[in-house]
C-alpha positions in Angstrom: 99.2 113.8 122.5 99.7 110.4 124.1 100.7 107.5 121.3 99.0 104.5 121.6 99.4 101.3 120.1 97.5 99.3 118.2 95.4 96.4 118.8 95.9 93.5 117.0 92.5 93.9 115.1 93.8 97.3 114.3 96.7 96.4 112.7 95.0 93.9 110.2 92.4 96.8 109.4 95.1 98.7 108.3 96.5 96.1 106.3 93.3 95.1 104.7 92.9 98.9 103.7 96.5 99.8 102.4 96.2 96.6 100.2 93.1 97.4 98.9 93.2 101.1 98.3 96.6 102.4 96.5 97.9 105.0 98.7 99.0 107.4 96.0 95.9 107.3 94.5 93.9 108.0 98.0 96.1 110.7 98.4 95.7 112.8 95.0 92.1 111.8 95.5 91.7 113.8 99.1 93.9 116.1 98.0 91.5 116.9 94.8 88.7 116.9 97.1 90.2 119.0 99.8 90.8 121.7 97.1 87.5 121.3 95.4 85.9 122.0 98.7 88.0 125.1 99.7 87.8 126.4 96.1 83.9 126.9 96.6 83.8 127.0 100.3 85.8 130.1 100.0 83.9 131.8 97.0 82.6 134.3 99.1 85.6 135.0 101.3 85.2 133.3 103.9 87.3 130.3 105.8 85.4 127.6 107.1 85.3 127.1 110.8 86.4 123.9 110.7 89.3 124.8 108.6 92.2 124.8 111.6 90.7 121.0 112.2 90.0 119.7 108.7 93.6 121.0 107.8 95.8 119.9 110.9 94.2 116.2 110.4 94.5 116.3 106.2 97.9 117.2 106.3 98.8 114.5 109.5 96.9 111.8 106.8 98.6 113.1 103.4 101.8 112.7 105.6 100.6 109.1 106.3 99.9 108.3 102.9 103.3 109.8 101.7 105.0 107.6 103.9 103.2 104.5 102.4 104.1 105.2 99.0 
């Protein structure tokens, strides 16, 4: 996957946000969430198509979040 940088207008998005929302506390949130959601999704023993997906980009964004605390 190609990296590119952020715009200027990016940048201060991401700044608003992280000083806003506490990163630790976004991350046990969606982590919460995340296991809410598989706890019921996979009541009746089945995985979610999206699972590969939601999974690959939740742990990419819990490693984000990590990093900012």
């Amino acid at each position: 996957m190609p990296v590119r940088k952020l715009t200027t207008t990016e940048k201060q998005a991401l700044t608003d946000f992280i000083d806003a929302t506490p990163p630790a506390r976004l991350s046990k949130q969606l982590r919460n969430m995340l296991l809410l959601y598989l706890r019921y999704d996979l009541q009746d023993g089945t995985i979610p198509v999206v699972a590969d997906d939601l999974l690959f980009d939740m742990y990419n964004l819990f490693s984000f979040l990590d990093a900012l605390e």
